[in-house]
C-alpha positions in Angstrom: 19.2 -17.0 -41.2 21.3 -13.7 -42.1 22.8 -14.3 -38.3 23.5 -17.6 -39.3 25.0 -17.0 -42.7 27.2 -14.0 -41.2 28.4 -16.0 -38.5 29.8 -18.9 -40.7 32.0 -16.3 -43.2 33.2 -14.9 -40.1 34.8 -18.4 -38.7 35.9 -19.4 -42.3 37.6 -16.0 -42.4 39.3 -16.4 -39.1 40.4 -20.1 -39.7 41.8 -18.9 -43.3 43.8 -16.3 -41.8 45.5 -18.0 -39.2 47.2 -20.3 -41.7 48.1 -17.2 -44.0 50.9 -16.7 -42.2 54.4 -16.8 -43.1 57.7 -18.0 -41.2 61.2 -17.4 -42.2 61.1 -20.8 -43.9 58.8 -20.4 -45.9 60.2 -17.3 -47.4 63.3 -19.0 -47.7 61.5 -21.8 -49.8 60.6 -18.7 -52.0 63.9 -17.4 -52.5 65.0 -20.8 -53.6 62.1 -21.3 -56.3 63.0 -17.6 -57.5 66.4 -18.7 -58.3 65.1 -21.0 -61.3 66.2 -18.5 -63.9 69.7 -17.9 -62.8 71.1 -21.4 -64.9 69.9 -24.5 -66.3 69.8 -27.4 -64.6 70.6 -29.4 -67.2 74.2 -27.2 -67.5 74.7 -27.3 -63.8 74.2 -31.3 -63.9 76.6 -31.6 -66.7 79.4 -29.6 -64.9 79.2 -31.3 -61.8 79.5 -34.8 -63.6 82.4 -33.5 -65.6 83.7 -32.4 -62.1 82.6 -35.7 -59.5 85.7 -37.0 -59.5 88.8 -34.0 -60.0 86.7 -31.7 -57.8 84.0 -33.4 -55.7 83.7 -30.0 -53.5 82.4 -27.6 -56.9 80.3 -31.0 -58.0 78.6 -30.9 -54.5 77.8 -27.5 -54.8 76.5 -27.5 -58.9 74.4 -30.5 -57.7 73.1 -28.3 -54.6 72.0 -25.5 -56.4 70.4 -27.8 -59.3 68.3 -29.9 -56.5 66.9 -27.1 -55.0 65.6 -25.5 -58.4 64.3 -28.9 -59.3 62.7 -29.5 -55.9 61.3 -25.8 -56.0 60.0 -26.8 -59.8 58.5 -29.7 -58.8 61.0 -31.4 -61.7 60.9 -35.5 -60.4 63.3 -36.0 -63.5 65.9 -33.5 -62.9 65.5 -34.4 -59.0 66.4 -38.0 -59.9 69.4 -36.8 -61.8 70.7 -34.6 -59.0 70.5 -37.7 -56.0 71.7 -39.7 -58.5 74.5 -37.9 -59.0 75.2 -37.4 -55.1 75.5 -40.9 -54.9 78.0 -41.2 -57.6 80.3 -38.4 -55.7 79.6 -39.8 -52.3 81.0 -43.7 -54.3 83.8 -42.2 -55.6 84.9 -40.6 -52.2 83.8 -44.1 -50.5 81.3 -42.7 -48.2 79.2 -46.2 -49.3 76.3 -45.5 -47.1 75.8 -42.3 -47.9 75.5 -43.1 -51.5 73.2 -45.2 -50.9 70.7 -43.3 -49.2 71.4 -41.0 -52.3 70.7 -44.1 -54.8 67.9 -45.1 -53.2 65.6 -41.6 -53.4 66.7 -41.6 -57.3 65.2 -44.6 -57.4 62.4 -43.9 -55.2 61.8 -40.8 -57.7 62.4 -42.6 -61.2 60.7 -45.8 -60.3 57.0 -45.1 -61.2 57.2 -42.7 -64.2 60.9 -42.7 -65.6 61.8 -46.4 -65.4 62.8 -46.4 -69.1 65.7 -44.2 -68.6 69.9 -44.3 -68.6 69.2 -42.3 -65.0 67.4 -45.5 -64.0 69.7 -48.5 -65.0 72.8 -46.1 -63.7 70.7 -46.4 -60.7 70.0 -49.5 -60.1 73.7 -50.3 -60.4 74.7 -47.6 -57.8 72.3 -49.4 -55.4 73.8 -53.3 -56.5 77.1 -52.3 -56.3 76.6 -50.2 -52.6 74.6 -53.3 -51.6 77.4 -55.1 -52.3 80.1 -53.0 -50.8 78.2 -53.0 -47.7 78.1 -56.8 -47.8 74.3 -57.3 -48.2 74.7 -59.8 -51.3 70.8 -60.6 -51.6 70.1 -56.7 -52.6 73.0 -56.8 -54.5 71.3 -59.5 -56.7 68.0 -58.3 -56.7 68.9 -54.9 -58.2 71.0 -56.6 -60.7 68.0 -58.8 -61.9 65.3 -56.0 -61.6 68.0 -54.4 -64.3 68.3 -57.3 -66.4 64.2 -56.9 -66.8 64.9 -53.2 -68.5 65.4 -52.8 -72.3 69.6 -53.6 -72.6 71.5 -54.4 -75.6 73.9 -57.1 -75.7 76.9 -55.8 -74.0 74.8 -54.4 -71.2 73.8 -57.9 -70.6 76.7 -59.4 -70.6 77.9 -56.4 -67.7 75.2 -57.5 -65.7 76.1 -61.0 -65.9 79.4 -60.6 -64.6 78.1 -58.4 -62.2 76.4 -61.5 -61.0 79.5 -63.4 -61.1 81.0 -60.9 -59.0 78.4 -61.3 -56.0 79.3 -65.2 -55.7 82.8 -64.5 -55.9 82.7 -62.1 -52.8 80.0 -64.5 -51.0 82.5 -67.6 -51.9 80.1 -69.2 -53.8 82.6 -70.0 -56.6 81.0 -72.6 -58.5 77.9 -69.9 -59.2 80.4 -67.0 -59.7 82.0 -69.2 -62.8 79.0 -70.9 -63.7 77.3 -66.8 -63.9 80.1 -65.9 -66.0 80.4 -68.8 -68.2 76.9 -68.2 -69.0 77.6 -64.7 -71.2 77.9 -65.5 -75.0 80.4 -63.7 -76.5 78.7 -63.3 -80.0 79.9 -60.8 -83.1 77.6 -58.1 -82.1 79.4 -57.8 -78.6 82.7 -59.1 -79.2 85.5 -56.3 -77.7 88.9 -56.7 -76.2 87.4 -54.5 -73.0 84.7 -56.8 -72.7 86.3 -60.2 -73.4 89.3 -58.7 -70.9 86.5 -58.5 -68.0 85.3 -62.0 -68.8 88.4 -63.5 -68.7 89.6 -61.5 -65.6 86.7 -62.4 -63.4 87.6 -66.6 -64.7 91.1 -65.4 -63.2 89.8 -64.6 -60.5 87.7 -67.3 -59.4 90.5 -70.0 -60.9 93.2 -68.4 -58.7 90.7 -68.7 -55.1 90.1 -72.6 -56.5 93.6 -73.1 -56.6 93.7 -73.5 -60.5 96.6 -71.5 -60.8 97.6 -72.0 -63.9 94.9 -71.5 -65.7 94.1 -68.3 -63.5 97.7 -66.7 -64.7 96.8 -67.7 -68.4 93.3 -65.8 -68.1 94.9 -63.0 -66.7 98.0 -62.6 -68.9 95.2 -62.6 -71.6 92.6 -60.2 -69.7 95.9 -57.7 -69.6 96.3 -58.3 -73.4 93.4 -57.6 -73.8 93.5 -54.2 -72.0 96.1 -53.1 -73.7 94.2 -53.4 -76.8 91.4 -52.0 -75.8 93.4 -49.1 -75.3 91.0 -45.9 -74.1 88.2 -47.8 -74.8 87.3 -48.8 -71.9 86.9 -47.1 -68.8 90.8 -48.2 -68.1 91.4 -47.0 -64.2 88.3 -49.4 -63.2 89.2 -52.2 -65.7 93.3 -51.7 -64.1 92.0 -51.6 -60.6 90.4 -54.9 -61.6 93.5 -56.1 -63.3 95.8 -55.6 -60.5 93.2 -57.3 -58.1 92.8 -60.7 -60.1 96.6 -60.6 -59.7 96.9 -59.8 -55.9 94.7 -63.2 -55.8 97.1 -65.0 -58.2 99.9 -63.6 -56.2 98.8 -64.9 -53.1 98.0 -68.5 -54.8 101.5 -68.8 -55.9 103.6 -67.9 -52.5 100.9 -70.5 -50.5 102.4 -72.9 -52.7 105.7 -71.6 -52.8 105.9 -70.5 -56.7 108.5 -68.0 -55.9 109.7 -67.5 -59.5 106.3 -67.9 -61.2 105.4 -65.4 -59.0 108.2 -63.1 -59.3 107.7 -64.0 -63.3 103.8 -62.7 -62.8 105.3 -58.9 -60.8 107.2 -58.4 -63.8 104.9 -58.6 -65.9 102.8 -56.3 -64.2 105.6 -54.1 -64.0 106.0 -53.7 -67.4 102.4 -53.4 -68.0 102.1 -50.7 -65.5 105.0 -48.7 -66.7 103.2 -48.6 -70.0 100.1 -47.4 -68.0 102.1 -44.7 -66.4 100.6 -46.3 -63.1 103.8 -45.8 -61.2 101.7 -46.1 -57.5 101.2 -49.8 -59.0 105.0 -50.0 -59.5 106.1 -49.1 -56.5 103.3 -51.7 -55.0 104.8 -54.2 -57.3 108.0 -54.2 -56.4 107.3 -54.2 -52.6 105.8 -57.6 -53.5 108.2 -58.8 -55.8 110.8 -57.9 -52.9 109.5 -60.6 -50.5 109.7 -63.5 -53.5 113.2 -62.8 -53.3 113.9 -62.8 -50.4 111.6 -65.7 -50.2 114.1 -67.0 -52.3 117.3 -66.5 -50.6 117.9 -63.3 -53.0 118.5 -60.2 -50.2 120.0 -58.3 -52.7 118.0 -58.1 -55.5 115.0 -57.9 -52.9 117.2 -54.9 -51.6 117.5 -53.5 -54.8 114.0 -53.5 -55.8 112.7 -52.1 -52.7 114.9 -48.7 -53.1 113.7 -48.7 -56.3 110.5 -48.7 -55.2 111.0 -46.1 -52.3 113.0 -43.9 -54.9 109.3 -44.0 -57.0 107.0 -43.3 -53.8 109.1 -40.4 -53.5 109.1 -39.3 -57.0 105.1 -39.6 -56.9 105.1 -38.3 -53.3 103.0 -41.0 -52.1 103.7 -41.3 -48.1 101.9 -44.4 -48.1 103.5 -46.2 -50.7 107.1 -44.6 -49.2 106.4 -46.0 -45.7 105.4 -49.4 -47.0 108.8 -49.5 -49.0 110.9 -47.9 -46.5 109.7 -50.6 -43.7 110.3 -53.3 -45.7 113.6 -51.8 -46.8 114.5 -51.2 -43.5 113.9 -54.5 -42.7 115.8 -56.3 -45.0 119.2 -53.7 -43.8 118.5 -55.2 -40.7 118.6 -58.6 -41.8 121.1 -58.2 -43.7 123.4 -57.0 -41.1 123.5 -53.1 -42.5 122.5 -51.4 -39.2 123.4 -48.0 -40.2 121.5 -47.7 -43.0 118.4 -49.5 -41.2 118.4 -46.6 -38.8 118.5 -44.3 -42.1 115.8 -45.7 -43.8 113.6 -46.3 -40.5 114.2 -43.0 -39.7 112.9 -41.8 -43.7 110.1 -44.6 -42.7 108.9 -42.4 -40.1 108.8 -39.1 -41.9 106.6 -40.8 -44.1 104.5 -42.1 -41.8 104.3 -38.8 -40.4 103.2 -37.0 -43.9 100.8 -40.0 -44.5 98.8 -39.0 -41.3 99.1 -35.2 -42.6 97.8 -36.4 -45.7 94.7 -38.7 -44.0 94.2 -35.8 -41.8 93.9 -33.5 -45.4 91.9 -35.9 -46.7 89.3 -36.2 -43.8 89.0 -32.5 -43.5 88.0 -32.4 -47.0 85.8 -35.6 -46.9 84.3 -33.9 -43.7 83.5 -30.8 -45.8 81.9 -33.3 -48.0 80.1 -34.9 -45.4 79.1 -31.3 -44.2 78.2 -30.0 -47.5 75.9 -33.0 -48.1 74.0 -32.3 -44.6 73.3 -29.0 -46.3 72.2 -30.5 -49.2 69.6 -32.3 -46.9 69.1 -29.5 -45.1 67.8 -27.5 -48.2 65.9 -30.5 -49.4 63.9 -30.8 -45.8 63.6 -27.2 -46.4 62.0 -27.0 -49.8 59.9 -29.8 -48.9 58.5 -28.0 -46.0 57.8 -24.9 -47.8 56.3 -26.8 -50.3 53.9 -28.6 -47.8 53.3 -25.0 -45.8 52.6 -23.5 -49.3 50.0 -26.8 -50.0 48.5 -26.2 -47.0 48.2 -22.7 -47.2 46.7 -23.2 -50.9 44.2 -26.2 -49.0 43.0 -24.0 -46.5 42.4 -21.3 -48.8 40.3 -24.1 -51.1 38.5 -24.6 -47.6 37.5 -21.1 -47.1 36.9 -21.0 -50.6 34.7 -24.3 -50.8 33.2 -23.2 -47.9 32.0 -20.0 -48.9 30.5 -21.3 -52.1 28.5 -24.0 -50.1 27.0 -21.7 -48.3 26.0 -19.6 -50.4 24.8 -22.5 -52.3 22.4 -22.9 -49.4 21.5 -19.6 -49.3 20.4 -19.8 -52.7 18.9 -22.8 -52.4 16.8 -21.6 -49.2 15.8 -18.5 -50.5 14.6 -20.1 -53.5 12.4 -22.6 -51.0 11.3 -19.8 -49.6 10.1 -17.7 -53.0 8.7 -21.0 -54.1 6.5 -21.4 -51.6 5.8 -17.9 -51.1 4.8 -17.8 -54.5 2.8 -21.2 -54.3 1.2 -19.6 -51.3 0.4 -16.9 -53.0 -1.0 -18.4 -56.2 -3.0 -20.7 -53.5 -4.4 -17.5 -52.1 -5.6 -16.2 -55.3 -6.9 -19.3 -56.7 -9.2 -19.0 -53.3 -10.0 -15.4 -54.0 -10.6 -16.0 -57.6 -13.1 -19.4 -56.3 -14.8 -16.5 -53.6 -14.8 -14.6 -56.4 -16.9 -17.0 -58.8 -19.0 -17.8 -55.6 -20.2 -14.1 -55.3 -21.4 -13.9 -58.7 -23.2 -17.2 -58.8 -26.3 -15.6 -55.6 -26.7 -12.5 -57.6 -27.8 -14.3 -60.7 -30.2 -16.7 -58.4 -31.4 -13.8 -56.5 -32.2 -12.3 -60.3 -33.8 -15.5 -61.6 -36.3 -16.3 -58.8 -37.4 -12.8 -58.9 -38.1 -13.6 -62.6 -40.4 -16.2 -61.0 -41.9 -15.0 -58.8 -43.0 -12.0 -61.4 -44.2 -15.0 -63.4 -46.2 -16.5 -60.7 -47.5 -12.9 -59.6 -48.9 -12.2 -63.1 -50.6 -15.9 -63.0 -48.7 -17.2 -65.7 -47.8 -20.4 -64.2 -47.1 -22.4 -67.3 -44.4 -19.6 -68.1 -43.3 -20.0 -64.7 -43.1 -23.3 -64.6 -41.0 -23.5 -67.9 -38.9 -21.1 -66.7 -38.4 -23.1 -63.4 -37.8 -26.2 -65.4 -34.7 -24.2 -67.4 -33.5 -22.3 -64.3 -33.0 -25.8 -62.8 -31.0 -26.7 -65.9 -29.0 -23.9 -65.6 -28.1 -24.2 -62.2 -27.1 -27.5 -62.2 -24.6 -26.3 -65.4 -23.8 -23.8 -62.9 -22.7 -25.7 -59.6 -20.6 -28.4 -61.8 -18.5 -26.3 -63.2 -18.1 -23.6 -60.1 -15.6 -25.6 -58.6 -13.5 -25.7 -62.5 -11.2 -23.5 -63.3 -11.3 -23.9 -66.7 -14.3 -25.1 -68.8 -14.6 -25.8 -72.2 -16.5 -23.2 -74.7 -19.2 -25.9 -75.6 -20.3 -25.9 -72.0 -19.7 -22.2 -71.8 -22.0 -21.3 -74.7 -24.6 -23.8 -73.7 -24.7 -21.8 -69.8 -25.1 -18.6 -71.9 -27.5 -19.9 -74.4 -29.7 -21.1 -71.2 -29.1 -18.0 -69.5 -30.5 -15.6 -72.7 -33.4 -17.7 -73.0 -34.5 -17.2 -69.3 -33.7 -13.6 -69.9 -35.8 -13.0 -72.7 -38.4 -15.1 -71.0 -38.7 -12.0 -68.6 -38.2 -9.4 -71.1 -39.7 -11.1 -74.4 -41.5 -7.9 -75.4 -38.1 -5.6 -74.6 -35.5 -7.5 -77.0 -35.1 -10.3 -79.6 -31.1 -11.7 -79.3 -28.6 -14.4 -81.5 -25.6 -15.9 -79.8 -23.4 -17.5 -82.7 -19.3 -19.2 -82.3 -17.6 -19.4 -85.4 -17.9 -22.5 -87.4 -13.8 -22.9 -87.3 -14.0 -23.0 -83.9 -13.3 -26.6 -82.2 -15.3 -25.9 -79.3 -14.1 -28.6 -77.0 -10.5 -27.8 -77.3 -11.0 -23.8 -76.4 -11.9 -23.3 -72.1 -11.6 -20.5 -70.5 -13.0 -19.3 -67.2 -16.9 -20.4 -65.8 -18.9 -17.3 -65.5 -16.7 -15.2 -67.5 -19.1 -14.0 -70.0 -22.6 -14.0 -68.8 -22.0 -10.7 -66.5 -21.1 -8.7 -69.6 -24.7 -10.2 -71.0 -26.6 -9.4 -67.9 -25.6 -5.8 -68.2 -26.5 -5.8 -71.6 -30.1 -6.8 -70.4 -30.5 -5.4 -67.1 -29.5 -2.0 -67.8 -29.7 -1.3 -71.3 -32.4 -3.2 -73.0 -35.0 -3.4 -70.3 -35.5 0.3 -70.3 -35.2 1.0 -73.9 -38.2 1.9 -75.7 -39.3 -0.4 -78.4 -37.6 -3.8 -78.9 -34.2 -3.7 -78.5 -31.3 -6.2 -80.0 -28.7 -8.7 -78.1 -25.9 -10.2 -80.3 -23.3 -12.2 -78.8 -20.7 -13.3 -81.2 -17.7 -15.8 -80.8 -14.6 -15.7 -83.2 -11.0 -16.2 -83.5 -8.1 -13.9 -83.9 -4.4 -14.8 -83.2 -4.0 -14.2 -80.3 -7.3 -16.6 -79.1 -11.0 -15.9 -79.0 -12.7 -12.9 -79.0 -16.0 -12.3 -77.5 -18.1 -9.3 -78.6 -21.6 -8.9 -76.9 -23.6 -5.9 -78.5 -26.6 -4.2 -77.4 -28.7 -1.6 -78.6 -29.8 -0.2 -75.5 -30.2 3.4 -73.9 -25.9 3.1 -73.4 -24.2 3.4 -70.3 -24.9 7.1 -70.0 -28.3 6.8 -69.9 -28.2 4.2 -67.7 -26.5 5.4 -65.1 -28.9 8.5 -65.0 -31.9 6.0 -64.6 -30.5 4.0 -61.8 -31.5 3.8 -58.2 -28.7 4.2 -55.5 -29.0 0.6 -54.7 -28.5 -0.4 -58.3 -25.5 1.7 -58.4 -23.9 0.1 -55.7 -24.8 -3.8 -57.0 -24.1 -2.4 -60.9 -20.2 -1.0 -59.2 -19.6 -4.0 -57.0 -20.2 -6.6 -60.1 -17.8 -4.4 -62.4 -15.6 -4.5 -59.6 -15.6 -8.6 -59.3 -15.0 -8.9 -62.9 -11.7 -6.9 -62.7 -10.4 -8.6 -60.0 -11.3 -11.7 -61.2 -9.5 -10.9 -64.4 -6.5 -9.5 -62.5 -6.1 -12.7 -60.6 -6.4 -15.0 -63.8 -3.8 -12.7 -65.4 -1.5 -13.2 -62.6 -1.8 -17.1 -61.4 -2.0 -18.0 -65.0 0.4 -15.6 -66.5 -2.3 -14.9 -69.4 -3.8 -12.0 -71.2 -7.1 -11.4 -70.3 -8.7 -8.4 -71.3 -12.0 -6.3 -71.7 -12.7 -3.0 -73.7 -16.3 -1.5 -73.7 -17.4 1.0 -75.8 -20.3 3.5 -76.1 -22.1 2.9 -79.6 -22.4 6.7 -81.4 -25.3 8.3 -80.3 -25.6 6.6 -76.6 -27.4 3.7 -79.2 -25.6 0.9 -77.4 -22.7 -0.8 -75.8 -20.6 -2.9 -77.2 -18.0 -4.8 -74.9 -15.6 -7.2 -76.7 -13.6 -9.7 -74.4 -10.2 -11.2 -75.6 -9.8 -14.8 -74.3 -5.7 -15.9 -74.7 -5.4 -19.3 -75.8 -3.4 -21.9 -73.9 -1.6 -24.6 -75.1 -3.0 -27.4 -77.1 -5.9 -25.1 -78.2 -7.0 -24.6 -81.5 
């Protein structure tokens, strides 16, 4: 069994080390968690939003180092925030699928235990409005009702509504998209000119595809009232960028139906409004537009006019794009207008700018691709963490294996060895039990062999009613005797009747050598006290056989039962020629029986005191004067005796 035992820690131990290992990635992983104390996350998180949109490069790289604390943290929350985040950089830099792969693991990660918070709803947004960028208008509806199910106040609501609105529109369901919108109540606890501005601008909208004009440039003239109450109220480049969309629609309505001047009206307008916004990139746009309702018109000149105007801001903004769109245009209309030299001219400042546009896409893709790059190394160092987090859970599983492992077995040793004692011990205790029956056996011939000797004295001397008698109570004792040899325990009634029998056929022998009394203790319940068959009437046979029967003159037995604390106590007294004496008299043969009966008694004792876990003990004394013996025997009680 040791083999065995040995041979299992050694395979646990082997199997253990071979995962203890450590790669280069998983020290890395290390080195990231280690970092945790070097900022908050919280702070890093809060830069980097204050920074998504001026500098999307030092937002990228805030938001890297906060993911990998929270990842090596094990911080879902502050995870969350981080992709969430991501995908609000990656929106604003129009890399749509990429923010919603980022969307998508916030909400993977605030889903089951954060679906209370801001992080969430801003979540589900991101994912209805990259749904809907990416032109999958059912998943753009469901994540806009999943957030309508959260806790939202009123103007929240009334967002989400025209969110709605804004799916039909783009899938050309108008009749839902008004019928979404006309659905918000604009109660007290709500009512703002931001608010009311989007309401009416998404009616504008709709109105202006539906060919409803009018009422579409009413809505919007009131939508951009609206905004300019507002003021910074709103979040105004997202409510403009809305504004000037509604009227690109209108726009388009009112040169389909040839509406030159309403439409020339409606880029004046905007003009002014934009001027007041500082938008001057709108201007410029404006007044490329404006351009071709004049000349629409028949008016070359003003439409001439308002396109150098326009190329004169593009250039003031440097904006290459807007400068190419007016300076094409412009160039155009020289053309037309039979002005070939300055065509040339302004073709020839059209293609400058064309040239610095492509410089500035080319700019503007080399740092989108570092974007794009930086964000692979965001993923990078996610897949890494992760992976040194699963090595470092496997490493911790394997070592609970060799653990658990180890503690089984040595559960089973345990449990084995303590089989193995338990029925050592039980063979053991069965082993004395038979040596203490052999034991018990032995004893019972010798006092036969003594009794019919007693007889056959009696039937040598002619005394045959004696010996009859004595027959007829040696019968009664034996059969006292074989019932309870097989007991291990009798009870004192039946023990004092064996000794009372076995006194009485002893004095029948030696009537003329000693008169005896055998008396128990009133306060003793004699059926609830047992003890051991045979235990006493060795002590008494002694008492007779070698100290009475050679005393001279008639001698005295007393046997007395009584109680103590500790159980009963036996004392059987004699006033015989004492053990000295005694042993003087005795023949080598009676040596030998007198020193193997002794011997039986201890051992018997022994064994009780062992199987039992008792108390059993014997102390024999000379009386002064070699006038006696006295040998007292201290019987434990057991439980339940009295």
């Amino acid at each position: 069994m040791n083999r065995i035992f040995l041979m299992c820690l050694f395979t646990l131990f082997l199997a253990g080390n071979s995962y203890a290992q450590k790669d280069d990635k998983k020290e890395s992983y290390k080195s990231l968690k280690s970092r945790s104390s070097r900022a908050s996350i919280e702070q890093l998180l809060s830069e980097a939003n204050r920074l998504k949109t001026s500098n999307p490069a030092q937002a990228l790289a805030n938001v890297q180092e906060a993911l990998g604390m929270s990842l090596a943290q094990k911080d879902l929350l502050n995870e969350s925030r981080c992709y969430l985040l991501l995908g609000e950089i990656n929106e604003g830099i129009s890399e749509w699928n990429l923010a919603l792969n980022n969307y998508e693991k916030a909400y993977q990660k605030l889903s089951n235990t954060n679906s209370k918070t801001t992080e969430y709803k801003n979540t589900l947004r991101g994912l209805s409005t990259m749904y809907l960028k990416l032109g999958n208008h059912q998943q753009a509806l469901y994540y806009i009702q999943e957030t309508l199910k959260l806790p939202l106040s009123n103007t929240e609501t009334a967002e989400r509504q025209l969110d709605i609105s804004e799916v039909y529109y783009q899938m050309g369901n108008y009749p839902e998209a008004l019928k979404a919108v006309e659905e918000i109540k604009v109660t007290s606890k709500i009512r703002n000119e931001s608010l009311e501005g989007k309401i009416q601008n998404q009616k504008a909208k709709i109105y202006a595809r539906t060919n409803e004009v009018d009422r579409a440039n009413d809505l919007y003239q009131s939508s951009q009232r609206n905004l300019r109450s507002a003021g910074n109220a709103a979040p105004k480049k997202e409510a403009e960028q809305a504004l000037q969309d509604t009227k690109e629609e209108i726009s388009n309505s009112l040169r389909e139906q040839k509406r030159y001047d309403d439409d020339i009206t409606l880029r004046n307008q905007s003009i002014d409004f934009n001027l007041e916004s500082n938008n001057l990139g709108a201007v410029s746009k404006d007044k490329i537009e404006l351009s071709k309702s004049l000349a629409a018109k028949g008016e070359t000149v003003n439409a001439i006019r308002e396109l150098e105007e326009a190329a004169t801001i593009a250039d003031t903004i440097n904006n290459p794009r807007e400068q190419a769109n007016a300076y094409l245009n412009l160039a155009d209309l020289y053309e037309k207008n039979n002005q070939p030299g300055k065509a040339i001219s302004t073709y020839k400042k059209f293609s400058t700018a064309v040239a610095q546009s492509e410089i500035q896409n080319q700019t503007l893709q080399e740092e989108r691709a570092q974007l794009i790059k930086k964000q692979s190394e965001i993923e990078e160092q996610s897949s890494l963490i992760a992976m040194g987090q699963q090595q470092e859970q496997t490493t911790l599983q394997r070592q609970q294996l060799v653990i658990y492992g180890l503690l089984v077995i040595i559960v089973i040793v345990v449990v084995t060895s303590y089989f193995i004692y338990k029925n050592a011990q039980e063979s053991k205790r069965a082993n004395q039990l038979l040596a203490l029956k052999s034991l018990r056996g032995q004893m019972n011939p010798h006092f036969i062999f003594n009794a019919l000797n007693s007889v056959n004295q009696f039937i040598s001397q002619n005394d045959e009613r004696t010996a009859n008698k004595f027959l007829s109570e040696f019968s009664r004792l034996m059969r006292l005797v074989l019932e309870n040899s097989q007991e291990d325990f009798i009870s004192l009634q039946k023990e004092e009747e064996i000794i009372s029998l076995y006194v009485k056929l002893e004095h029948y022998r030696f009537r003329d050598k000693f008169d005896y009394t055998v008396r128990i203790d009133d306060s003793i319940n004699k059926e609830n006290f047992s003890l051991p068959p045979m235990l006493i009437q060795p002590y008494i046979e002694n008492a007779v056989w070698h100290g009475l029967r050679y005393k001279e003159g008639k001698g005295q037995l007393d046997i007395h039962i009584g109680k103590d604390a500790q159980g009963l106590k036996v004392g059987i007294t004699d006033n015989g020629i004492g053990r000295k004496k005694s042993a003087e008299l005795k023949t080598e043969n009676q040596k030998k029986h007198n020193s193997t009966g002794l011997k039986n008694i201890e051992e018997r004792l022994l064994i009780l005191n062992t199987v039992y876990k008792t108390n059993y003990q014997v102390h024999v004394r000379d009386l002064p004067s070699d006038s006696g013996t006295s040998v007292v025997i201290s019987i434990p009680t057991k439980n339940g005796q009295e």
